[in-house]
N, C-alpha and C positions, 0 to 999 in steps of 0.2 A: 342055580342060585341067581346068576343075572336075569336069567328072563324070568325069573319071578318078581323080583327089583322090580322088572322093568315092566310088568302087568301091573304092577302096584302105583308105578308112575303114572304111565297110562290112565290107568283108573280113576288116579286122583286128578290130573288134569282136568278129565271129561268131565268128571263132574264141578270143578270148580268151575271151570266153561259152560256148563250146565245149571249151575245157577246165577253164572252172572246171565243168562239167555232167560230165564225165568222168570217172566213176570206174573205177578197173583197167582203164588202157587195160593192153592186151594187152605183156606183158614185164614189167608190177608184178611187185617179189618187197615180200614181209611176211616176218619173222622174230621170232616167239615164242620166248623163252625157254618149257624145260619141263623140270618138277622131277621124279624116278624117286621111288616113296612106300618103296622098301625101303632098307637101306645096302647103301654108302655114301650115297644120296641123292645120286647125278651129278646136273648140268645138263648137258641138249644141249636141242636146239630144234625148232621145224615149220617148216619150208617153206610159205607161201603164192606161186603164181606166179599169177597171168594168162596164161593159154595159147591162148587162142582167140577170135573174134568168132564166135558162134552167132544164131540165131532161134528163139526159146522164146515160144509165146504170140504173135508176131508181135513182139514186141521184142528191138532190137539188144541182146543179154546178150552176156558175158563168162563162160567158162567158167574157174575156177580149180582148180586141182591142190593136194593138202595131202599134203605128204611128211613124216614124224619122220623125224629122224636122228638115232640113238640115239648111246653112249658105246659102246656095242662095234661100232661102225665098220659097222653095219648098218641099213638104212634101210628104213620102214615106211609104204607108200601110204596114206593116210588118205582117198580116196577124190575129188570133185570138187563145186563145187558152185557154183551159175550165178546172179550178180547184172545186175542194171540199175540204169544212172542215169536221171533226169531230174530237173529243174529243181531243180538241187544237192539231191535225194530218192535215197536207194539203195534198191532192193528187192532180196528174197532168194526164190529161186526153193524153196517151201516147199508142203506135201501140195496140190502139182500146181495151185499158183497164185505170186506175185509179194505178199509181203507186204511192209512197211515194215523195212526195217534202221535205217538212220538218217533224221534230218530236220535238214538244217544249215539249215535256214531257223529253225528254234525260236529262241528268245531265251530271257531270264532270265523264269520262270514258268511256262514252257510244259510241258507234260507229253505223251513221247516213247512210245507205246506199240510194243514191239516183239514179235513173235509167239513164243510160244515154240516151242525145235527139240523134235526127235523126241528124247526117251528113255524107252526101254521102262522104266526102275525110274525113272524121273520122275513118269509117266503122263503124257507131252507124246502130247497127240492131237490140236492142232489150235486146243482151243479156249478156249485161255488166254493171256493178250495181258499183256506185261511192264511196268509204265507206270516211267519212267526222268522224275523232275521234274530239268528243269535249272535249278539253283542259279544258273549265272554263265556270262557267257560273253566270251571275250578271242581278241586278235587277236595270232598269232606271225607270225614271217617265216621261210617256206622257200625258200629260193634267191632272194631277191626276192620271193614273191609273199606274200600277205596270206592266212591262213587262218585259220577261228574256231576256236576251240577250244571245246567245251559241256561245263563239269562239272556233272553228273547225278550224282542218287540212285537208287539202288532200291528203289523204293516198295514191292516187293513177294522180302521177301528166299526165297531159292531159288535165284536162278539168278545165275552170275556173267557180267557182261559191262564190267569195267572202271567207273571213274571221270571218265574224259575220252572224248570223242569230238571226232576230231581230223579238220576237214574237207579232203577227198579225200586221205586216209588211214585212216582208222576209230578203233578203240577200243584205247585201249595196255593193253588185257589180251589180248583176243581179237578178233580181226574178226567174228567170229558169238558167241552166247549159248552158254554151255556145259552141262557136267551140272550138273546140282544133286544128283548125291547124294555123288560121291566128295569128299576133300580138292581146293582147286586147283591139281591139276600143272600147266597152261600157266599163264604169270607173265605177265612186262610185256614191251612190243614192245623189238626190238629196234631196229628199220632197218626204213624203207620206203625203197623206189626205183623211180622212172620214169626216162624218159627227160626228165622237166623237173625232178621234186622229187628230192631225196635228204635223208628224214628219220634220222640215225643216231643213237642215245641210246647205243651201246656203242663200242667200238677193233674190235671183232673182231665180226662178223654174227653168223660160222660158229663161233663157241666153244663148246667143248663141257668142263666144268668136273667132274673127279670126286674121288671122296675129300672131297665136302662133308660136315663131323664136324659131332657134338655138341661143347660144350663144356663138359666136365662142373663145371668151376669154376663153370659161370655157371648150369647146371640140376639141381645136382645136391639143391638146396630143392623141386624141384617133383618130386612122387611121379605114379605111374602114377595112381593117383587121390586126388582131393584136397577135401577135405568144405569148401564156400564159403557164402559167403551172399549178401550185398548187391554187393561188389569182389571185384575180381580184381588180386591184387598181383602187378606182374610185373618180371622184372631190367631193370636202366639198359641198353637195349640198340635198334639200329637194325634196324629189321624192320616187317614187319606179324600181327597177331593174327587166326587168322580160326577163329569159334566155331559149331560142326554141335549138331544134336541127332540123339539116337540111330539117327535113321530119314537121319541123312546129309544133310540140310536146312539151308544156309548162313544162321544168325541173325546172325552181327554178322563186318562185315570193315572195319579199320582200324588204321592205323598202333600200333606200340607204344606204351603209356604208360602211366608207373609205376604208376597206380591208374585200374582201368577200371572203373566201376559197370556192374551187371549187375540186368536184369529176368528172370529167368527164371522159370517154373515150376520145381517138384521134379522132380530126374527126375538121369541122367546124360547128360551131353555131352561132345564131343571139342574139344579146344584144338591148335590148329595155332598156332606160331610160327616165323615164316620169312622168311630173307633169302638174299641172293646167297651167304653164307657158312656159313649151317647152316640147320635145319632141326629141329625138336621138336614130337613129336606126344604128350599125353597124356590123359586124362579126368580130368575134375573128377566131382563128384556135389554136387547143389544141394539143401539141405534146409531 
């Protein structure tokens, strides 16, 4: 009778150990929000799924599917791309090795290096590594179980990949690092779902939002270009700010606030200001 108990213990351990080590078992869907950069400036979103158990390199990976599904009711394969877990570590199947995606083992001080992906107008080749210091890190509850959460900086601005990394769910901007040269059309996670978690931050997954306006009461003080200095004065408004320089390189991403001191060089840059409800794009010039 004990060592039945105790196969039964056993048993249960491994596998509660087994799923906190499991990432994208196979049926995971992820849902990004994604902003259209022309008007009206629709939201629709990406499809991430878990589609498959493969062997790449000799480890058990995951093959995942990224579909857009646009606002004109047409949908756009974004291609597929194969991660591993172990010992709550993700890798990301990258120029023909298994690098580091996350590390829920980090703590507060740790510093998260991620590889960067491929973009031809990036010059991602391989051999530049993201380092992500996490600030803090706290415990939510999904469905019952206990998950960390790690809020991370990007030590090194260019490339976006969210603010939280949310463990055995990933990062509430992107699951992977993005470009660094466009404005950021993929936004914040929508809904994760397995067959154990259901993380939902929205009513609706699958929403798809069009006719996002300016409002010109509230921008109509901010000109196509705008001579600054030191601050950035901006209107009483719920969003996030995010500031490129001319070559498309993300320097400063964070929430609005009425006065945001600025380091810049001379030169012009573009000002993104955006929420679930509008959307304003214009340049300053720093003298």
């Amino acid at each position: 009778m004990f060592r039945y108990i105790l196969f039964i213990f056993i048993f249960l351990l491994i596998t509660v150990t087994s799923f906190g080590q499991d990432f994208a078992p196979v049926g995971a869907t992820w849902h990004y929000s994604y902003t259209e950069t022309s008007p009206p400036f629709n939201q629709n979103y990406i499809l991430i799924e878990s589609v498959k158990d493969t062997i790449i390199l000799g480890k058990n990976a995951k093959k995942l599917s990224q579909t857009h599904f646009q606002s004109s009711s047409n949908s756009f394969f974004m291609g597929y791309e194969f991660v591993y877990s172990d010992s709550n570590k993700v890798y990301l199947y990258q120029y023909n090795k298994f690098n580091l995606l996350y590390d829920f083992n980090a703590i507060q001080g740790d510093t998260i290096f991620v590889k960067e992906p491929f973009y031809i107008n990036c010059g991602g080749n391989g051999d530049t590594l993201i380092p992500f210091l996490v600030d803090s890190v706290k415990l939510i509850n999904i469905n019952g179980f206990q998950k960390k959460v790690q809020y991370v900086t990007n030590l090194e601005m260019g490339w976006s990949f969210g603010e939280k990394f949310i463990e055995s769910v990933g990062s509430n901007y992107f699951l992977f690092p993005t470009d660094c040269v466009s404005p950021p059309l993929i936004d914040s996670l929508r809904c994760y779902n397995d067959s154990l978690l259901s993380y939902q931050l929205v009513n609706d997954c699958e929403e798809i939002i069009t006719s996002i306006k300016e409002n010109a009461n509230i921008f109509h003080q901010y000109e196509f270009q705008t001579t600054v200095y030191n601050t950035l004065n901006l209107p009483d408004i719920k969003g996030d700010i995010f500031i490129y320089d001319i070559q498309g390189r993300l320097l400063l991403s964070e929430r609005i606030k009425p006065t945001i001191p600025l380091s810049l060089k001379n030169g012009i840059y573009i000002v993104l200001l955006k929420s679930k409800d509008f959307q304003h794009i214009y340049k300053i010039l720093k003298l």
